[in-house]
matplotlib code that plots the C-alpha trace (Angstrom):
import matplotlib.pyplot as plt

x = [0.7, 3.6, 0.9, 0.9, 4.0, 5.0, 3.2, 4.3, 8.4, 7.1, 4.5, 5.4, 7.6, 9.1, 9.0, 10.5, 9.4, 8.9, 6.0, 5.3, 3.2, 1.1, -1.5, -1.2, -3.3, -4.4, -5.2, -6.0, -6.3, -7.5, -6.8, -9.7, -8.7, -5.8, -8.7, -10.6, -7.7, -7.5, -11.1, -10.1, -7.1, -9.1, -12.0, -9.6, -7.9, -10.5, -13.1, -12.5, -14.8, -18.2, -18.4, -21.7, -20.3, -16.8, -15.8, -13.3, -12.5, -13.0, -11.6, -8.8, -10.4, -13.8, -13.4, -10.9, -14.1, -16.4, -14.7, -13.8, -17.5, -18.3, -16.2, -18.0, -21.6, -22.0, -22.3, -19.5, -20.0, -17.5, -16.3, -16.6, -14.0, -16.8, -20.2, -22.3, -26.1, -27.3, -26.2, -28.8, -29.6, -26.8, -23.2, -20.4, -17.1, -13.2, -10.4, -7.9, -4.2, -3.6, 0.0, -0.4, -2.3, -0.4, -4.0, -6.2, -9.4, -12.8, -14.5, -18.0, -20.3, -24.4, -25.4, -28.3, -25.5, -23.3, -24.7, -24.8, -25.0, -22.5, -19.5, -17.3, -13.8, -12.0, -10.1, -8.1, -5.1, -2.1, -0.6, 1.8, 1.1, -1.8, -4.3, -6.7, -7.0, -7.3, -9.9, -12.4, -11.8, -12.4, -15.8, -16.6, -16.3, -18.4, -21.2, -21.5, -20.5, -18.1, -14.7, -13.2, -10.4, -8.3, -7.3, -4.7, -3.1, 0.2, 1.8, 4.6, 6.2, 9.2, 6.2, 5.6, 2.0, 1.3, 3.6, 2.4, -1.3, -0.7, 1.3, -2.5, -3.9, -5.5, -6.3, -4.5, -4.0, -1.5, -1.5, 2.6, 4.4, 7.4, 10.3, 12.4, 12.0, 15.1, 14.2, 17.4, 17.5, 13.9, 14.7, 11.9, 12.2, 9.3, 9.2, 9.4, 12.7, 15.0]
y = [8.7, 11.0, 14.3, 12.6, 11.8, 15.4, 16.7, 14.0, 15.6, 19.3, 18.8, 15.5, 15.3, 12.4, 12.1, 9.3, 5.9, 5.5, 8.4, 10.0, 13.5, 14.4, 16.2, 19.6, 17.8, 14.5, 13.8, 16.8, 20.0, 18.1, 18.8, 18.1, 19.1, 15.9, 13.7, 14.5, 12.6, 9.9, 9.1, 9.1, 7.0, 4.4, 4.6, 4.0, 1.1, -0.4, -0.1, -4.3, -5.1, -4.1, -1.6, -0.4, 0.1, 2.0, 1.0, 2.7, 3.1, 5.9, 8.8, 9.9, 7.2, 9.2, 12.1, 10.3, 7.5, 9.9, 11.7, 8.6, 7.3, 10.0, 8.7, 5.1, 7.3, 5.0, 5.1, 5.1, 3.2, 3.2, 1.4, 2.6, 2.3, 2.1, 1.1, 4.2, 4.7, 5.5, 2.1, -0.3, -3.7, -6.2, -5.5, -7.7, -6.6, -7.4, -6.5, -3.8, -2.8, 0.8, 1.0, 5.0, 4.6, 1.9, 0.5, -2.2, -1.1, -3.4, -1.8, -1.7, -2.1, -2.6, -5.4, -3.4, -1.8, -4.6, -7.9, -10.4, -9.0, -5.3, -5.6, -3.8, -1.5, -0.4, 3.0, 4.2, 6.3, 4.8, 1.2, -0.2, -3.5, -4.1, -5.1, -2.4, -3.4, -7.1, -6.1, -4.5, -7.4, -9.8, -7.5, -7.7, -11.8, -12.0, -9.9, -12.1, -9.3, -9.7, -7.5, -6.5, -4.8, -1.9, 1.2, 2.9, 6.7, 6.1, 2.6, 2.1, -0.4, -1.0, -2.1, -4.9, -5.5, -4.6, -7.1, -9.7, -8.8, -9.0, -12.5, -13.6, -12.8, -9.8, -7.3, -4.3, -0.6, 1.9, 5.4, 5.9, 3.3, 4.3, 2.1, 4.1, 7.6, 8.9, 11.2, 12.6, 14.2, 14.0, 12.2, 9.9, 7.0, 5.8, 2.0, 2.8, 4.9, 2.3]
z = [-20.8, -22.0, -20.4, -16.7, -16.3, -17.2, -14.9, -11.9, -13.1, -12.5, -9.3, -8.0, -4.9, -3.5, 0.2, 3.0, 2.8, -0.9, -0.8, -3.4, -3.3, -6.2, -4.1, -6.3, -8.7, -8.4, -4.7, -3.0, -5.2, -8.5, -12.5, -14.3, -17.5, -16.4, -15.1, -18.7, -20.3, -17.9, -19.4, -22.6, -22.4, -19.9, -22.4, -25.2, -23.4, -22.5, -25.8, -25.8, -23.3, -22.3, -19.0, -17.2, -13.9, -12.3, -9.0, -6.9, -2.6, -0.6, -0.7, -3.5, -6.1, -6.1, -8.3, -11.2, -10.8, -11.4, -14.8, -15.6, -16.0, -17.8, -20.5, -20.7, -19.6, -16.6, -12.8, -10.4, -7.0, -4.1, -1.6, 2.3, 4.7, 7.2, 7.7, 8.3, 9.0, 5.5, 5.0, 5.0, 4.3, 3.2, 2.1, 0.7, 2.9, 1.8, 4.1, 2.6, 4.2, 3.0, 2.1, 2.2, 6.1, 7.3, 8.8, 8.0, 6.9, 6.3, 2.8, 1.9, -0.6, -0.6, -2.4, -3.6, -5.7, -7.0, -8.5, -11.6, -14.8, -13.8, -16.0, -13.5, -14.3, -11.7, -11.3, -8.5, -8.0, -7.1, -7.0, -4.6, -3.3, -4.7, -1.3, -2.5, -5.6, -4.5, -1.9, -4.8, -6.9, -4.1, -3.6, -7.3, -7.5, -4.2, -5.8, -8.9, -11.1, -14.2, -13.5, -16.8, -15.7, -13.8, -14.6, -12.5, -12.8, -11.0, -10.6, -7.9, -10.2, -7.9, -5.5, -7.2, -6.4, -10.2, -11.9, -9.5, -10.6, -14.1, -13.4, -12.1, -15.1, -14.0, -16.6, -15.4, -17.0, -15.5, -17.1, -15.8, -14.0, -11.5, -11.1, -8.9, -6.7, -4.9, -1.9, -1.6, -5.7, -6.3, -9.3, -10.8, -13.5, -15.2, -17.0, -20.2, -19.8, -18.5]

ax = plt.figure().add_subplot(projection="3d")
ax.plot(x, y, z, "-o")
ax.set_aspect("equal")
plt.show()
């Protein structure tokens, strides 16, 4: 997505430890003409298979879910890093390491929320070694619901939790996949410019 990674060269700045900062617009102040697109282009990529529920984890994932659904006109649940009091009744649970929080985190969903018969897509931001994305998958399985694919905005592609993914047959969709960031220049290379 030629529009994205435009606007990861001009606002996007690489940072120690294979970081890379696109808060200006996609994780903490938030473009939503951008996130409009991202809709369209996961709605277009995925128009194969049937969706009637986006899933995403807490926190950054929440508002591309949610303009995302509005593309495919269906609800957006989230995961939970924690179990809080408006929480009731049974969950399924699937343990997550955050590459970007270097923690361990059990995630949450109600069951109430989650079951046979949801054909599930889900969006988050980033990409790197792919435990997040396992984790909501592993969630999705447990819950008896069909998952029909993910849909990413920024792959770490030198990561290589998204090749590995794709090797497992998973159905995976990244709108611009890095596969290198230098700190020292700033310079970023996407996949499909090598």
């Amino acid at each position: 997505m030629e529009l994205l990674k435009e606007k990861i060269r001009r606002q996007g700045k690489v940072g120690a430890g294979n970081v890379l900062k696109v808060d200006s617009f996609l994780n903490h102040q938030m473009d939503i003409k951008l996130f409009n697109e991202f809709g369209k282009e996961f709605k277009r990529r995925f128009a194969d298979v049937e969706v009637n529920k986006i899933l995403t984890i807490e926190a950054s994932g929440i508002g591309i879910a949610c303009i995302v659904a509005q593309s495919f006109d269906v609800p957006v649940l989230f995961a939970k890093k924690s179990k809080t009091k408006n929480i009731a009744g049974e969950v399924y649970t699937s343990r997550v390491q955050s590459y970007t929080h270097g923690r361990i985190f059990d995630i949450i969903v109600a069951k109430e929320f989650l079951g046979p018969g949801d054909k599930v897509l889900i969006i988050d931001d980033f990409l790197a070694n792919g435990a997040a994305l396992e984790g909501l998958i592993s969630l999705v399985k447990d819950s008896g619901a069909e998952f029909v694919g993910a849909g990413i905005i920024i792959e770490k592609g030198f990561q290589g939790g998204g090749d590995r993914l794709r090797e497992a047959g998973i159905r995976l969709e990244s709108l611009a996949i890095v596969d290198s960031m230098d700190e020292t220049t700033g310079e970023i290379v996407f996949r499909d410019e090598k």
